[in-house]
C-alpha positions in Angstrom: 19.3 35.6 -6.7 18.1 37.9 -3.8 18.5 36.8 -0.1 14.3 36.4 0.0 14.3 33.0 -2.8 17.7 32.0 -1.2 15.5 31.5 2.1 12.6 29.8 0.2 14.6 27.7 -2.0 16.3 26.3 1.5 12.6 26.3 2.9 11.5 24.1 0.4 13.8 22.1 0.4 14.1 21.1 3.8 10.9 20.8 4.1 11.0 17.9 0.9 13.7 16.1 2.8 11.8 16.1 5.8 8.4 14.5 3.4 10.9 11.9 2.1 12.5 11.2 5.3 8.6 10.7 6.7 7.5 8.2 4.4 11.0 6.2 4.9 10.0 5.4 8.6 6.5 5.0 7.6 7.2 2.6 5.5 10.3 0.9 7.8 7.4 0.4 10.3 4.4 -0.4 7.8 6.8 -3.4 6.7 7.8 -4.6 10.2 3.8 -4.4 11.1 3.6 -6.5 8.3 5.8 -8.7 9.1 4.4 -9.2 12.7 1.3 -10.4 10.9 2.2 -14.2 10.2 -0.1 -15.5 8.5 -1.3 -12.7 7.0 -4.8 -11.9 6.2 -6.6 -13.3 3.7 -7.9 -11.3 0.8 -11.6 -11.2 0.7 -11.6 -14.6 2.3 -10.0 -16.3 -0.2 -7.2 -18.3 0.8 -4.6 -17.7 -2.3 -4.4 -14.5 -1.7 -2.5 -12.7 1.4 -3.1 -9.1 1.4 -4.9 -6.4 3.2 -6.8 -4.0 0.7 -7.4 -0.2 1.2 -9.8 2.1 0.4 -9.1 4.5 -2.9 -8.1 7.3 -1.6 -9.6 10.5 -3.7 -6.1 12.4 -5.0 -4.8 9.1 -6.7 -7.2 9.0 -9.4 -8.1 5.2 -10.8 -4.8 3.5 -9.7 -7.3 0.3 -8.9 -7.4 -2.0 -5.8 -4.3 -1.5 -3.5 -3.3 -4.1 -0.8 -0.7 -4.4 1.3 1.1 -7.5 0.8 3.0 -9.5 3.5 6.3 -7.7 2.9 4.8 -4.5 3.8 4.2 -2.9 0.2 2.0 -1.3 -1.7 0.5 -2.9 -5.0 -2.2 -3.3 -6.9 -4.2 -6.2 -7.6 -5.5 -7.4 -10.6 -7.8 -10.6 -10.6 -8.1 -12.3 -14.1 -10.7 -14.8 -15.1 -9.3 -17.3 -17.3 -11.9 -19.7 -19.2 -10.5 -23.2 -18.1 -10.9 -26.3 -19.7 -14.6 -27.7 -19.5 -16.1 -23.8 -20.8 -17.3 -20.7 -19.7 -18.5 -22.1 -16.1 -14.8 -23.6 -15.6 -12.6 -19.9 -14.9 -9.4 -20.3 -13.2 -8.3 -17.1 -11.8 -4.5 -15.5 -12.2 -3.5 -13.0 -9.2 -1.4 -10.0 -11.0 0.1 -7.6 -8.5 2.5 -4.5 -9.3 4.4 -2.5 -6.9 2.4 1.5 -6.6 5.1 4.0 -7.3 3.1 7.0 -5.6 3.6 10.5 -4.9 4.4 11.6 -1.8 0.7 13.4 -1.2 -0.7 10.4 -2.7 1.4 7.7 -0.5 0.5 9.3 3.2 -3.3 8.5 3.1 -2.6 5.2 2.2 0.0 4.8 4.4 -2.2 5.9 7.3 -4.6 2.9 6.6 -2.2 0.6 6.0 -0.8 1.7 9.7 -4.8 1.5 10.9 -5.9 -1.7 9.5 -2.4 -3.2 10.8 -2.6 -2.2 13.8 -5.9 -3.4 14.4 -4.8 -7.1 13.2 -2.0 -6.9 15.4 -4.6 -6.2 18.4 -6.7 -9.4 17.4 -4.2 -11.5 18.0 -2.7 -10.3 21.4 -0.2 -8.4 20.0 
């Protein structure tokens, strides 16, 4: 191996360490926002659901709806209708989240709004 991809090997490396370090205190502090946010917001103003949805960002394809849960992590939501007892007009509705394993290129915009959107909470309430 010449001295030249010695240099760029170390380069890129560094430079993944320093992308993973990144999104370790983003996420230290997106969680601790979080936190700070008792009670946390409702989801579209229903009351079952505590969790702060954000936009689809382009790079990350059709993941679906991500929130940010009370604990300070990523997920997905996925609301089910369920036909209840009395028929078609009677549907109970099931909550299914799952933890968003993303990329680091794909975790940084939503991160960003998660820090935005928390933020601005925080600043409603005095905080």
């Amino acid at each position: 191996m010449d001295i030249s991809n010695k240099f760029s090997d170390d380069m890129q490396s560094a430079a993944q360490t320093a992308l993973f370090n990144v999104i370790e205190e983003l996420s230290q502090i997106i969680k601790e926002m979080a936190a700070a946010c008792d009670p946390f917001p409702s989801f579209l103003g229903m009351n079952s659901i505590q969790a702060i949805e954000l936009e689809p960002v382009h790079q990350a394809g059709s993941i679906g709806c991500v929130v940010v849960c009370p604990d300070g992590v990523f997920r997905t939501l996925d609301l089910v209708g369920i036909a209840g007892g009395a028929g078609i007009s009677d549907v109970e509705q099931v909550e299914q989240f799952e933890e968003v394993q993303f990329l680091p290129e794909e975790y940084l915009p939503y991160a960003i709004q998660a820090l935005d959107l928390l933020y601005s909470e925080l600043q409603k309430r005095g905080k």
